[in-house]
matplotlib code that plots the C-alpha trace (Angstrom):
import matplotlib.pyplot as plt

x = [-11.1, -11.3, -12.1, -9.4, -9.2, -10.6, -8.5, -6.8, -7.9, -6.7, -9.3, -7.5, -9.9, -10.4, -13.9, -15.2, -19.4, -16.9, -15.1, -18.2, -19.4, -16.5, -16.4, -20.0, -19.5, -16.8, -18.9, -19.2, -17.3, -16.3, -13.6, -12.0, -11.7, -10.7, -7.4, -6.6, -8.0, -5.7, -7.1, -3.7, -0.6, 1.8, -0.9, -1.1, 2.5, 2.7, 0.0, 0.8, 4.6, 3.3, 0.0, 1.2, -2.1, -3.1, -5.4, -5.7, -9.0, -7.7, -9.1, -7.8, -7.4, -5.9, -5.4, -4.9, -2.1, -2.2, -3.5, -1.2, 2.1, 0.4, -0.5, 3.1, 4.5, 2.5, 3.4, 7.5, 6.6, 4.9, 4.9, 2.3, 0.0, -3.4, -4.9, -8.7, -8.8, -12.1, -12.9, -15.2, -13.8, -15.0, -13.0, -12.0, -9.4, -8.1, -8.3, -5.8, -3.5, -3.8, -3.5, -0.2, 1.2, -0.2, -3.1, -5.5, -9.1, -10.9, -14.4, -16.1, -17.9, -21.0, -21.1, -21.9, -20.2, -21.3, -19.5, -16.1, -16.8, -17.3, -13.8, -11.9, -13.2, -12.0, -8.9, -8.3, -8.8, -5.9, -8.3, -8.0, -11.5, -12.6, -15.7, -16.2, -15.1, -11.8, -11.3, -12.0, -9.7, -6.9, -7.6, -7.5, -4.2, -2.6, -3.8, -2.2, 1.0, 3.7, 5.0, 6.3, 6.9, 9.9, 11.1, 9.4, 6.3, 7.1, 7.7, 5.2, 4.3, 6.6, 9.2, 9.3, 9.2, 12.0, 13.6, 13.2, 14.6, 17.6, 17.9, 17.9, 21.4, 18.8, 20.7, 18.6, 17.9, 16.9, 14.9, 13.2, 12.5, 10.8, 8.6, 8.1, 8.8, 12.4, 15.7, 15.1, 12.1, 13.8, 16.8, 13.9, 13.3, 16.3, 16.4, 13.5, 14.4, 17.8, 15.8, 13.5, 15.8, 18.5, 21.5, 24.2, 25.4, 23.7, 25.9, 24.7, 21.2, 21.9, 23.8, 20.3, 18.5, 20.5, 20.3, 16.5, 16.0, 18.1, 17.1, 13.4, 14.7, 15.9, 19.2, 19.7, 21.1, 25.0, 26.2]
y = [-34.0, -31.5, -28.0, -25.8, -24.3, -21.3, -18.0, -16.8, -13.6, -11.1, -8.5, -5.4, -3.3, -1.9, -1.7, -5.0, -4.3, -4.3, -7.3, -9.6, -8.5, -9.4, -13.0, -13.1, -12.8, -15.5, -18.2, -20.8, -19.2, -21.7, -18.8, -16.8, -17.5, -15.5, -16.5, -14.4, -10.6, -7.7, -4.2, -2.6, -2.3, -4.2, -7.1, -6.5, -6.2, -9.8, -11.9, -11.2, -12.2, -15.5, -16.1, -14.7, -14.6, -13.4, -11.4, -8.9, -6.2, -3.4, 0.0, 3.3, 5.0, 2.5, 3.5, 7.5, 6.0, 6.3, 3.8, 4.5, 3.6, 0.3, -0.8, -0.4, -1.7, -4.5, -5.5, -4.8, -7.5, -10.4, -8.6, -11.1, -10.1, -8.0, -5.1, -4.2, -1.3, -0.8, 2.3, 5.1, 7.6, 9.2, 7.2, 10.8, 11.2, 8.6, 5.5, 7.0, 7.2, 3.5, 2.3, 4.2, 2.8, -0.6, -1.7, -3.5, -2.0, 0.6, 0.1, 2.5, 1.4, 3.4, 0.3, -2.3, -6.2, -7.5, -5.3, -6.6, -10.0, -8.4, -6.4, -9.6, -11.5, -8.7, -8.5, -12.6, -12.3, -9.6, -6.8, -3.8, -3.0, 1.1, 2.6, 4.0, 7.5, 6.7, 4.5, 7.5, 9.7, 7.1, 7.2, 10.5, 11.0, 8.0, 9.9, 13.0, 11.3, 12.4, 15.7, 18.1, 15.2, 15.6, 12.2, 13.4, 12.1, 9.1, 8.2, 6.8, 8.6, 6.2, 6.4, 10.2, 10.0, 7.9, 10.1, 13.0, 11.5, 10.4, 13.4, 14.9, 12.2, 9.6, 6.1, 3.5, 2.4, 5.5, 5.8, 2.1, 3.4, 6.6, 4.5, 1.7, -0.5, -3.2, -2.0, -4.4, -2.7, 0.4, -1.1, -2.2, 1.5, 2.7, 0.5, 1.6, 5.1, 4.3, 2.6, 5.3, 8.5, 6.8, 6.7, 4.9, 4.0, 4.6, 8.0, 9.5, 8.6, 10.1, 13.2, 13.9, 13.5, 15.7, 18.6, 18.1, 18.7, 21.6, 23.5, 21.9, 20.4, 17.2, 17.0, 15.4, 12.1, 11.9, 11.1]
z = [-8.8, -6.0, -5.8, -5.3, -2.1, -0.9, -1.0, 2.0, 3.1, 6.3, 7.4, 8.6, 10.4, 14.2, 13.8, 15.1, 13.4, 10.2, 11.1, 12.0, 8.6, 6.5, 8.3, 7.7, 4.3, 3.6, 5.7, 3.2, 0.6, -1.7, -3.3, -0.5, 3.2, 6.3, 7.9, 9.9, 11.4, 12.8, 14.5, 14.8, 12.1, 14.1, 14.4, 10.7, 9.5, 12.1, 10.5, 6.4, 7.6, 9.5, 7.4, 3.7, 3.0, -0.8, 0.2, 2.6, 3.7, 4.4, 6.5, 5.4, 8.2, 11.4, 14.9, 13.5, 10.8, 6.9, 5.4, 2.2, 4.3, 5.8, 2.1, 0.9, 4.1, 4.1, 0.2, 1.4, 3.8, 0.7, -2.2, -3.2, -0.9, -3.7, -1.5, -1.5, 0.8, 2.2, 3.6, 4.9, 3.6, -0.1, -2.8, -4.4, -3.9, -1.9, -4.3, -6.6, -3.7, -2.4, -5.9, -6.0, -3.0, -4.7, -3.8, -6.4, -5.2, -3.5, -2.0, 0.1, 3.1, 1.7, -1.1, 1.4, 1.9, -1.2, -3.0, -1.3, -2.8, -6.1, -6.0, -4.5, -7.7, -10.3, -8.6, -8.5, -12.3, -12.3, -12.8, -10.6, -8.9, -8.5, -9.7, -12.4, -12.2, -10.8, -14.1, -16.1, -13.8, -14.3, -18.4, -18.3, -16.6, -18.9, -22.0, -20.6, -19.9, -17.5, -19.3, -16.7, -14.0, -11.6, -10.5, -6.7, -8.2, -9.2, -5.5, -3.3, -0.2, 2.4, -0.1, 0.1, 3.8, 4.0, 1.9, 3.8, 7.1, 5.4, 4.6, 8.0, 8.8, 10.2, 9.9, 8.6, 12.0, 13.1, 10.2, 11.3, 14.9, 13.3, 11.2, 13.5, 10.8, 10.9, 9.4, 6.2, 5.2, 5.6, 3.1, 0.9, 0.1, 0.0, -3.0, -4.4, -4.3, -5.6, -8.9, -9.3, -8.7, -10.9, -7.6, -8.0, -4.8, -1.0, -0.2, -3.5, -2.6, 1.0, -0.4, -2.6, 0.3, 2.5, -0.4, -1.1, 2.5, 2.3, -0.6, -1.3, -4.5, -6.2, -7.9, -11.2, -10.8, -11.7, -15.1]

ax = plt.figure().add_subplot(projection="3d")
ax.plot(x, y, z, "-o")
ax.set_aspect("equal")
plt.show()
């Protein structure tokens, strides 16, 4: 019987000292194997869409953008796709955010390669991979639950920024061109936002939108 193939894995990351490292480290992995490697977000959003890859490598901070809206663009694009970001910067506070927008781990750079194997395991086996003080911090806020929540935070932070456009009158192709990212990913959250803000059609969503951007706050949803 033969082994199953190795994993497909993207590296996302302009740093190329980062990038020899990561394909260092899956030379003659029998688990996970690099398919492809992208130093900018359009290279990026490109390759998952081509490649579907299941896993990808991901740098916070690319070319000066957020590495939150990449992650969630990137899982618009194969919502397959399990995110390890691996990053430079300090993991508080900035794992809780990337696992918001949907990523499955957080490494920091200061952890070394080794530890990227380790978190691509756990989260293989459908675990999500942060140290240990970010688990507690997530506890912590479960066991606190979501008392005094407005539905604004329950968005992610592209899906508020897409909000707030519409809400300026942008058309969703406007909205596209602002974000650099295609008119169907730009319909894909408007659908999310209509789920999680309880809209029933797109002109309530876009009346909301226009009246948050207004007066700074969300409407209820209509009855």
């Amino acid at each position: 019987m033969l082994p199953p193939a190795p994993r497909r894995v993207l590296i996302v990351d302009d740093h190329p000292v980062v990038c020899a490292g990561l394909r260092l480290l899956f030379e003659g992995d029998a688990s996970f194997a690099v398919c492809g490697e992208a130093a900018d977000v359009m290279s990026a959003q490109r390759l998952v869409a081509e490649l579907q890859p299941e896993f990808a490598v991901v740098d916070l901070v690319l070319g000066g953008r957020d590495g939150t809206e990449l992650v969630e663009d990137l899982l618009v694009l194969h919502p397959p796709l399990r995110v390890l970001v691996y990053s430079s910067q300090p993991e508080e506070p900035w794992a809780r955010r990337v696992l918001r927008a949907g990523a499955r781990g957080y490494v920091a750079k200061t952890c070394g390669l080794e530890q990227v194997r380790r978190a691509l395991a756990a989260i293989a086996a459908g675990e999500l991979s942060v140290s240990q003080s970010v688990q507690r911090s997530l506890v912590n806020e479960y066991a606190a639950g979501r008392a005094g929540r407005s539905a604004l935070d329950l968005l992610s932070d592209r899906e508020l920024q897409v909000f707030r456009l519409l809400g300026t009158g942008l058309e969703s192709a406007e909205v596209a061109a602002e974000l650099n990212v295609s008119v169907r990913t730009v319909g894909t959250y408007r659908e999310r936002l209509k789920n999680k803000l309880g809209a029933q059609t797109a002109r309530e969503l876009e009346r909301r939108a226009v009246e948050f951007v207004r007066s700074g706050k969300l409407e209820s949803a209509t009855p």
